[in-house]
Structures are given as structure tokens and as C-alpha cells.
C-alpha positions as CSV (number, residue, x, y, z in Angstrom):
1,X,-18.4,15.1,-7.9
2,X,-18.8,11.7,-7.0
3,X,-17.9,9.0,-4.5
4,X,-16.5,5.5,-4.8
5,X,-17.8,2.6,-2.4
6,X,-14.8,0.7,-1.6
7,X,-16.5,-2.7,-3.0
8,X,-16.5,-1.2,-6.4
9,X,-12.7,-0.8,-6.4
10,X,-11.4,-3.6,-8.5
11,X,-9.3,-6.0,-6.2
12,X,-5.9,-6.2,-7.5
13,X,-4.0,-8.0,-5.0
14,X,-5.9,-10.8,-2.7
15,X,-3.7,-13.3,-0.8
16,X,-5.8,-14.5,2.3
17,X,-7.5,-11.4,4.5
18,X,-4.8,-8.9,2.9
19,X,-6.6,-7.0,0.1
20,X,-5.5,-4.2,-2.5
21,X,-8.0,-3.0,-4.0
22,X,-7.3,-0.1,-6.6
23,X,-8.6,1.9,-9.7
24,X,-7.6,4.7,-11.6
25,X,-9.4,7.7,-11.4
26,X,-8.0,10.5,-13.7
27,X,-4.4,9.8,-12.8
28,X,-4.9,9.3,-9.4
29,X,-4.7,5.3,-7.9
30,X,-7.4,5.4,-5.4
31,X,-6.8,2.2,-3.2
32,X,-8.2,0.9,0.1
33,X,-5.8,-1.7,1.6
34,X,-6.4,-4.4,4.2
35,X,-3.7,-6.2,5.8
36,X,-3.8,-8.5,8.7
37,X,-1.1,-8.2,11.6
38,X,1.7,-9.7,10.5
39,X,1.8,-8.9,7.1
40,X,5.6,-7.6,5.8
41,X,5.5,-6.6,2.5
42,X,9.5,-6.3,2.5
43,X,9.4,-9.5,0.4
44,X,7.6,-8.2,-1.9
45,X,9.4,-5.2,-3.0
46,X,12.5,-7.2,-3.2
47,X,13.8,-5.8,-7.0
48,X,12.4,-2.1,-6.8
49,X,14.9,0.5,-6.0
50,X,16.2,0.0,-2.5
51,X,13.7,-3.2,-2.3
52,X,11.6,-0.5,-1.4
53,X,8.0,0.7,-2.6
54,X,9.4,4.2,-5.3
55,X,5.7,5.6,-5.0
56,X,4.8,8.4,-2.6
57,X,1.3,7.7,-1.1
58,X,-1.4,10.0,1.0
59,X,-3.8,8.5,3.3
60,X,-6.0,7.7,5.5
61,X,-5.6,4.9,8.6
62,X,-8.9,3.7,9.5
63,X,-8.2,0.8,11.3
64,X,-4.8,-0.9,13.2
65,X,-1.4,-0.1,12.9
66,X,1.6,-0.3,10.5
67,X,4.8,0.1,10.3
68,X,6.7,1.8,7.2
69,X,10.6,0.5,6.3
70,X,12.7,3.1,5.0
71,X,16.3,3.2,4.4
72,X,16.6,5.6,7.8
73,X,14.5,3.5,9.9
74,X,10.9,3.2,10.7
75,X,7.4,4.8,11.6
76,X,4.3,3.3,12.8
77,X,1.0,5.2,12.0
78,X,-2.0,4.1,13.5
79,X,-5.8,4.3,13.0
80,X,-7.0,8.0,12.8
81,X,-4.2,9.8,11.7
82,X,-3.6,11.0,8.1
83,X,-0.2,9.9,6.2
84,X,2.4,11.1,3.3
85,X,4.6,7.9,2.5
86,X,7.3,9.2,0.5
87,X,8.9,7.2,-1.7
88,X,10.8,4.6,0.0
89,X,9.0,2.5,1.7
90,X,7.9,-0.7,2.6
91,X,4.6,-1.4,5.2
92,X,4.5,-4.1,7.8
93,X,1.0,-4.5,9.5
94,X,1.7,-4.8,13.4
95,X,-2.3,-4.9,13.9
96,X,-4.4,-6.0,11.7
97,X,-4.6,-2.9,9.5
98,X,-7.2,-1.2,7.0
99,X,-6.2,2.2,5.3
100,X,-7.3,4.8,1.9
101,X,-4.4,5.4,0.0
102,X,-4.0,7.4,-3.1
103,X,-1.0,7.6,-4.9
104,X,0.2,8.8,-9.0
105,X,-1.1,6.1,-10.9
106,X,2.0,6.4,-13.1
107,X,4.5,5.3,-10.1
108,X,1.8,2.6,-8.2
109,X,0.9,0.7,-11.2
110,X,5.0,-0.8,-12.0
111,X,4.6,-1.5,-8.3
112,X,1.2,-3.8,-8.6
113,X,2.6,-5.1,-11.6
114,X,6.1,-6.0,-9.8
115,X,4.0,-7.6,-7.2
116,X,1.6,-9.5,-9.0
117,X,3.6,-10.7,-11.2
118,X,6.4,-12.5,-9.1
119,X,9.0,-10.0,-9.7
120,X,9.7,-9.8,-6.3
121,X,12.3,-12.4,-5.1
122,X,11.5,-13.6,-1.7
């Protein structure tokens, strides 16, 4: 057993007050994201398939409210509920949001990388 403070996951995406922070544990992304109201991160899946995030996620909404893009609409999911993001997706912060996410390393990390490295066309 073991447990992972949130300030030892590695920050992976920092642009202002929304954070990624991420690491692998055995196959498993273990993230804790921050975003601030406002934040659409339809831009930045721009060039996955459907512009949309292809990773499920389960989680955790600690703080705030967001808003997941699909294809077939939206959601919102606010601060105490649990969540399944299927694949799909794409989060817009309509509070300023903090949530625990963990997804199958395998599909999150061509996500980060699309991200971080400018793949997405704005």
C-alpha cells in the first residue's frame, strides 16, 4: 500500500493557475488537475480523433464545476460526485475546478504528448 501527496506528482502541463500534474503508477496515470473557470480545452484536442480527448478517465471532483464536450452534447459534474469520462471528451472549467483522475497510462500519455507538444491546432 501506499499513498501519493499530490505535490509529488510531476507537473506535466502548467499554463497559468491550470495544472496537470501526472505519474505513472503500474499502468495507471494518476493525475490531479486544476483548472480555473474558463478554461476550454477544446483547442487543445484539436487533431485527436473527433478533436476530442480518446482516453476514458475515473475520478474524483473535489472542487468547482466542469463541463465535458462530447460528440452528443454535454455534462457538467461538480465538486463531490465521482466520474467515468469515456472516451470522447473534451472538459471546459465553468468554476474554477480541481479534480483526481486516473486513466490507462497507455491512452493518456499520446494525449499529454499531443498537448505539450503543440499538436493541437488552435
Amino acid at each position: 500500500m501506499k499513498t501519493i501527496p499530490f505535490e509529488d506528482l510531476p507537473v506535466v502541463i502548467e499554463d497559468g493557475p491550470l495544472r496537470v500534474r501526472l505519474r505513472d503508477e503500474d499502468g495507471i496515470s494518476v493525475g490531479h488537475v486544476t483548472l480555473p473557470a474558463g478554461a476550454d480545452l477544446r483547442p487543445a484536442t484539436k487533431g485527436l480523433p473527433d478533436d476530442l480527448c480518446p482516453c476514458p478517465h475515473w475520478g474524483y471532483m473535489i472542487k468547482g464545476r466542469v463541463r465535458m464536450h462530447t460528440t452528443e452534447g454535454s455534462q457538467d459534474f461538480t465538486a463531490g460526485e465521482a466520474f467515468y469520462w469515456a472516451p470522447g471528451h473534451a472538459p471546459e472549467a465553468l468554476e474554477d475546478s480541481e479534480y483526481v483522475d486516473f486513466s490507462p497510462t497507455t491512452q493518456f500519455q499520446p494525449v499529454i504528448d499531443h498537448i505539450t507538444s503543440g499538436g493541437a491546432s488552435a
